[in-house]
C-alpha positions as CSV (number, residue, x, y, z in Angstrom):
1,X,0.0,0.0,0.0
2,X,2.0,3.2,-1.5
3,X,1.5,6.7,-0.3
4,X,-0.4,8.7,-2.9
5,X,1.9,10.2,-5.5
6,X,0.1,13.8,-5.1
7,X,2.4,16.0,-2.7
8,X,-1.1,18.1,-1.7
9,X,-2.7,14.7,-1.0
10,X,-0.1,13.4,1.3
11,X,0.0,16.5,2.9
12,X,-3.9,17.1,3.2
13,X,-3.9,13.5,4.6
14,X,-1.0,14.2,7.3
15,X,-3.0,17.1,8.2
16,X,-6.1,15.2,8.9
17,X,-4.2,13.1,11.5
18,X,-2.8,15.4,13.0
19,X,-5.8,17.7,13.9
20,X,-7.8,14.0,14.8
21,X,-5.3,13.8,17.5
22,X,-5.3,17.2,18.4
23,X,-8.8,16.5,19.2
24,X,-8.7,12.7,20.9
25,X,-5.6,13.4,22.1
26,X,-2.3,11.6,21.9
27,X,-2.4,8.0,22.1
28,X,0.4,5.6,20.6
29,X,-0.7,2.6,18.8
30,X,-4.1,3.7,18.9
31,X,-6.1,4.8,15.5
32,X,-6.8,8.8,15.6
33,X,-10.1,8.5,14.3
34,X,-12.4,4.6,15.0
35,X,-10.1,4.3,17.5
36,X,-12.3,1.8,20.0
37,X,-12.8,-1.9,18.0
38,X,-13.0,-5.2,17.4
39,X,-11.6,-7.5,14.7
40,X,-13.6,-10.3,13.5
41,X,-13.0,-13.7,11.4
42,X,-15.4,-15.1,9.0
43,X,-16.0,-16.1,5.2
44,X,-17.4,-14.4,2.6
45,X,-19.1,-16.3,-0.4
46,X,-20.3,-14.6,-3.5
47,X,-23.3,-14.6,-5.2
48,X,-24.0,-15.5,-9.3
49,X,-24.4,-11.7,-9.5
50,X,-21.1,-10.7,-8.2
51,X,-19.5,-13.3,-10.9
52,X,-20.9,-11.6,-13.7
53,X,-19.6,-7.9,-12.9
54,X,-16.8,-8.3,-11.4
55,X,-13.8,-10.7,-12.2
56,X,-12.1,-10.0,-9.1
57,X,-11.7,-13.3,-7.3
58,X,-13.3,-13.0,-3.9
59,X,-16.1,-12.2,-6.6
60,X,-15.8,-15.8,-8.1
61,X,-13.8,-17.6,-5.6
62,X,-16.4,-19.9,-3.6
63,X,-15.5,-18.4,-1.0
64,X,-13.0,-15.9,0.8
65,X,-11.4,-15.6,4.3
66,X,-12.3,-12.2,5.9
67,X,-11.4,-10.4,8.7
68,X,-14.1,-7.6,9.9
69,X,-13.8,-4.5,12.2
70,X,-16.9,-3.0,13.7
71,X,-15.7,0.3,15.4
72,X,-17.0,3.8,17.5
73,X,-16.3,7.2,15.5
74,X,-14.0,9.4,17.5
75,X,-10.0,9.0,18.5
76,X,-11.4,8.5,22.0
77,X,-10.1,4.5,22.8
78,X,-12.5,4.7,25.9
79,X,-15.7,6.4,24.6
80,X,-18.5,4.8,25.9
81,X,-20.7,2.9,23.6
82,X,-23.7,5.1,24.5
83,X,-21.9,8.1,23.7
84,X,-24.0,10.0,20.7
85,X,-20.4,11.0,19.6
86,X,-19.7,7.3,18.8
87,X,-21.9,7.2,15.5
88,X,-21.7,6.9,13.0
89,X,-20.1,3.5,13.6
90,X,-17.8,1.9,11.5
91,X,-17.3,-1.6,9.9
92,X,-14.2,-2.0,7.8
93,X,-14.0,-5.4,5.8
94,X,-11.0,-7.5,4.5
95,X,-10.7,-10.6,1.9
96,X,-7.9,-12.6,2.2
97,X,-6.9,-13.5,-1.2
98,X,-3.9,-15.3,-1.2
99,X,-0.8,-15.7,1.6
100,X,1.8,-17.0,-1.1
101,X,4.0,-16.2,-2.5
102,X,2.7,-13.1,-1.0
103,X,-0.1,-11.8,0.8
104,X,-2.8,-10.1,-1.3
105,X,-6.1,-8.9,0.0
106,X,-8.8,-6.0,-0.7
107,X,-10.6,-4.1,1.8
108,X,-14.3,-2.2,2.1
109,X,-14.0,0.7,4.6
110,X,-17.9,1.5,5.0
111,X,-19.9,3.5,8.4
112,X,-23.5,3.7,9.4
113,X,-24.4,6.8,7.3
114,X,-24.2,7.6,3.5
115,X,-22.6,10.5,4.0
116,X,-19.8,12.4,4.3
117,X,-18.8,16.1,5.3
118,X,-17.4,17.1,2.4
119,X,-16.5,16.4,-1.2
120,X,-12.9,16.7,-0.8
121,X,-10.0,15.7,2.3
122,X,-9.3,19.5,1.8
123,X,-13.3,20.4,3.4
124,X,-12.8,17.2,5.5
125,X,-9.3,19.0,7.1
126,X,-10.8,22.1,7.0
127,X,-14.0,21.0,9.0
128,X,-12.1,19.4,11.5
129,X,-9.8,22.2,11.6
130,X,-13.2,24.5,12.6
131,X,-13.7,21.7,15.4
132,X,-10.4,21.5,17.0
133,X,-10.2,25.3,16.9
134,X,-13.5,25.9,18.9
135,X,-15.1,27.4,15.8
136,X,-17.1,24.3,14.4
137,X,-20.4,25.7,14.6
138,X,-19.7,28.6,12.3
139,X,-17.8,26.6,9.8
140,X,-21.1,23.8,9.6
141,X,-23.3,27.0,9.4
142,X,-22.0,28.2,6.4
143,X,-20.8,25.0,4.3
144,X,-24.0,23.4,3.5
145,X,-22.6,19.7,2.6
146,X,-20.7,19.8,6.6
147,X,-24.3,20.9,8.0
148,X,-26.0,17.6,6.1
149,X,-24.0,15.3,7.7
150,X,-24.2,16.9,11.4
151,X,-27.7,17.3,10.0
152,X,-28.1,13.5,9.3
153,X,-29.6,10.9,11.5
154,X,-27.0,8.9,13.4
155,X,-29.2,6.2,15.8
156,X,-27.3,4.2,18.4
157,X,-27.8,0.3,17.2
158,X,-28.8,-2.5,19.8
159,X,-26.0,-4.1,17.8
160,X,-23.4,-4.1,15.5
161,X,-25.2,-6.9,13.9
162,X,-28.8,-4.8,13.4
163,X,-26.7,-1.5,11.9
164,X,-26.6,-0.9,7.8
165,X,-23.6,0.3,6.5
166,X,-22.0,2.5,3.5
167,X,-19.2,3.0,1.1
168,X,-19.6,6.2,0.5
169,X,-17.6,6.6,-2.4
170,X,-17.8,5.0,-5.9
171,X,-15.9,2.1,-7.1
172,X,-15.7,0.5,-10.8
173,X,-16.3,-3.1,-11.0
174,X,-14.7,-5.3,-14.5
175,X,-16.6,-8.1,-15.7
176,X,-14.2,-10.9,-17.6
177,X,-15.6,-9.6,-20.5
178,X,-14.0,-6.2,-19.8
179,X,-17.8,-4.2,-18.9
180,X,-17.6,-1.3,-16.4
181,X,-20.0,-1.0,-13.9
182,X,-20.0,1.8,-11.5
183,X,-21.5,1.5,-8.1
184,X,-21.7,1.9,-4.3
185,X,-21.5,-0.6,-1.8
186,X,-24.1,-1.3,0.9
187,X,-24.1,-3.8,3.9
188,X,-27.6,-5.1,5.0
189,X,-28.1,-6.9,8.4
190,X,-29.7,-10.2,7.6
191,X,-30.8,-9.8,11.0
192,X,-32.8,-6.0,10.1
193,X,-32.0,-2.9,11.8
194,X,-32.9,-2.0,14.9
195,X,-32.1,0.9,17.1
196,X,-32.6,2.6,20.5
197,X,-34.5,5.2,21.8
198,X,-32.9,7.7,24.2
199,X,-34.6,5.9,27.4
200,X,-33.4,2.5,26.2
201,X,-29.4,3.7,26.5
202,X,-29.7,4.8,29.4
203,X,-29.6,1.8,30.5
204,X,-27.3,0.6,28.6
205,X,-23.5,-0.2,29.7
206,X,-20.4,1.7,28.5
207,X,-19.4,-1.2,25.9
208,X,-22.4,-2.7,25.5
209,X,-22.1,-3.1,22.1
210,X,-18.5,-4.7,22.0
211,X,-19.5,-7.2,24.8
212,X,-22.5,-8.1,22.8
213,X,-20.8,-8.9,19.6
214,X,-17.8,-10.5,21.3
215,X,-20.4,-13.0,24.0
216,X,-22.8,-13.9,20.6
217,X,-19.5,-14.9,18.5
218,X,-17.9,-17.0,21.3
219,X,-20.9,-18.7,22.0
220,X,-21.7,-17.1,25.3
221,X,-24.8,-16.0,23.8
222,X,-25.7,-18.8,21.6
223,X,-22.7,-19.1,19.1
224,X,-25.3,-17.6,16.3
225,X,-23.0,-16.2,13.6
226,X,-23.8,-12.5,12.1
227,X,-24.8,-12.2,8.7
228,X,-25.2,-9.3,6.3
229,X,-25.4,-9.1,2.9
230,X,-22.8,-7.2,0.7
231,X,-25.2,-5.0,-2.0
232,X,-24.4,-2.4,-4.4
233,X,-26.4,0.2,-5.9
234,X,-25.6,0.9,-9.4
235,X,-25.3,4.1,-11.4
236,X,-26.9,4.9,-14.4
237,X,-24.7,7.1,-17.6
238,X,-24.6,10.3,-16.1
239,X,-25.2,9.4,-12.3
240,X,-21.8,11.3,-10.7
241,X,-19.6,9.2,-9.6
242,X,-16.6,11.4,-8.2
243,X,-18.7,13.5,-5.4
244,X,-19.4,10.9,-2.4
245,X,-21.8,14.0,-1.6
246,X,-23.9,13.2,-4.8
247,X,-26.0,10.9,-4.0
248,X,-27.8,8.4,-6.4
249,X,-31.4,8.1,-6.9
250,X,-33.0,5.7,-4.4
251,X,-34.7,4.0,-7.5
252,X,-31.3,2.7,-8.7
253,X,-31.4,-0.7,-9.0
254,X,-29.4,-2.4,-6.1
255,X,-28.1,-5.8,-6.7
256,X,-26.9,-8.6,-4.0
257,X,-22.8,-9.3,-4.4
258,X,-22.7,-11.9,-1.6
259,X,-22.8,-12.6,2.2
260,X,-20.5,-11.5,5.0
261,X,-20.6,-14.7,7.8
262,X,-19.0,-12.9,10.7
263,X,-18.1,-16.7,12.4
264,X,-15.7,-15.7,15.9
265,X,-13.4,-12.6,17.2
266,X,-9.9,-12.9,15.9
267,X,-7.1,-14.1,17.8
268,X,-4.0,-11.8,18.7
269,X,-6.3,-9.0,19.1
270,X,-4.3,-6.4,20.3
271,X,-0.9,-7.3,18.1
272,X,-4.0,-7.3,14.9
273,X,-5.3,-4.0,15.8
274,X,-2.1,-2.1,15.7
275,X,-0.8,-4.3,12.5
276,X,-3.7,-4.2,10.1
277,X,-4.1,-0.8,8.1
278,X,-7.4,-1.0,5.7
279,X,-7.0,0.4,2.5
280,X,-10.1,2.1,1.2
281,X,-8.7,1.5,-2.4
282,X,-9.6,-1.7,-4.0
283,X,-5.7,-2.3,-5.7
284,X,-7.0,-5.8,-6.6
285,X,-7.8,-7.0,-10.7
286,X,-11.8,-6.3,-11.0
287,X,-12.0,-3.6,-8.5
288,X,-10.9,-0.2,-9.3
289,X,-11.6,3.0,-7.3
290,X,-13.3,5.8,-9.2
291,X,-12.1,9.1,-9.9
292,X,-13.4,10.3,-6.4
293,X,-10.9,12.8,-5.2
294,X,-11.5,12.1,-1.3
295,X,-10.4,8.6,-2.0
296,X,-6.4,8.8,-2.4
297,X,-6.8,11.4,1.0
298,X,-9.0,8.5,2.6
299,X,-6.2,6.2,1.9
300,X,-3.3,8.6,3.0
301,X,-4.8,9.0,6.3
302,X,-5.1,5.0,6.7
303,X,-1.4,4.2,5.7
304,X,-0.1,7.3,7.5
305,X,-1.7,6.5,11.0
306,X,-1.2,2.6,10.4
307,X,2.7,3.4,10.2
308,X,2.3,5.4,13.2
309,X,0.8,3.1,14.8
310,X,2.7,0.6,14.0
311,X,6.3,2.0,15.3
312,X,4.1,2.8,18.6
């Protein structure tokens, strides 16, 4: 995973990471933004669909080895799980595609909204910037695509297993036969969705969420696995497809790519955490990302953190 080749998106990406610790504080070996997770194991087996955009090979393998990471928003390690500030939540997604002669995988970074607070990592910076600074309120008065996604509702889950989540960018997928298809990825509880009420967390504990997914995967609460479907919605010509803030028209067809089986938590947790560094660029034959801008920043951010991280 290089660093972008852009010097203004290396820097725009440094810059986010710094003012997301400036705001969570300092804390080595910990992410600055998502910072409080769990990794997951499972499989992930694809769907006739799938085979016939895409030739990537998690697309056409039977099925693929995955490794999942539900996650609160903020830098904050310790934020309670009934803290409003911990949505939108996060579920990043990795296929396993091969460990020899080397390792190759492809990730899905995706959170509980489609949105986003800004087109580009330079209104993402800046926004932040305005938080860290004590001026936040002006800057999201006054930039309408910031004030949508305050704007937007963020529900607290009753688990990371009843919670729908989004790519919010575009990707290209490349049939064998060489056909484009642009779309955005969606992942849909098999379970449904179901949230709480303010009342309801109240009672609630401060990791509710992680002790629930971690006692239903080791069995503790049944040893039920936690499924979700991996969908996409598809542009039509002249849909945009390099504005995460442009959305698609809800009658867009939205086709089924597979299931995520989300089977046990993953061992070595804590070496895991600091190691893995998702990648929300595809860099895998079948996949490609789209000429979103926010999408090499996205990926700067994620390699320059994870090396941080990493030397912890």
């Amino acid at each position: 995973m290089p660093l972008p080749s852009d010097t203004k998106v290396v820097e725009t990406s440094q810059g986010l990471v710094n003012v997301l610790q400036d705001l969570a504080g300092p804390h080595p070996g910990i992410r600055p933004a998502h910072a409080k997770g769990l990794l997951l194991k499972g499989t992930f087996v694809p769907t006739e669909t799938a085979k016939s955009l895409s030739k990537a090979s998690h697309f056409n393998n039977p099925s693929t080895p995955i490794l999942g990471r539900f996650s609160n928003s903020t830098g904050f390690p310790e934020l309670p799980d009934t803290d409003p500030n911990g949505n939108p939540r996060g579920f990043a997604l990795r296929f396993l595609l091969a460990e020899t002669p080397r390792r190759i995988h492809t990730d899905i970074v995706t959170h509980s909204v489609d949105a986003f607070p800004g087109t580009t990592g330079e209104e993402a910076l800046a926004l932040f910037a305005a938080l860290r600074d004590g001026t936040g309120g002006d800057y999201i008065a006054t930039h309408p695509k910031a004030l949508a996604f305050v704007q937007t509702p963020k529900p607290t889950p009753v688990s990371f297993a009843r919670q729908k989540y989004y790519a919010v960018n575009a990707f290209k997928l490349i049939s064998a036969a060489g056909k484009e298809t642009f779309i955005r990825y969606r992942v849909v509880p098999v379970a449904g969705e179901a949230y709480l009420d303010e009342t309801e967390l109240q009672g609630k504990s401060a990791d509710f969420l992680f002790d629930e997914i971690s006692e239903r995967l080791s069995g503790l609460g049944g040893g039920a696995a936690v499924e979700f479907k991996l969908t996409a919605q598809v542009a039509e010509d002249g849909d945009v497809t390099n504005d995460n803030t442009v959305k698609w028209p809800e009658e867009r067809s939205v086709v089924e790519l597979g299931t995520i089986r989300l089977e046990g938590v993953a061992e070595d947790q804590a070496a895991q955490q600091k190691h893995i560094i998702f990648d929300p660029i595809p860099r895998v034959e079948g996949v490609e990302a789209s000429d979103d801008p926010l999408l090499q920043v996205r990926a700067g951010v994620y390699l320059i953190s994870g090396k941080e991280r990493r030397s912890a």
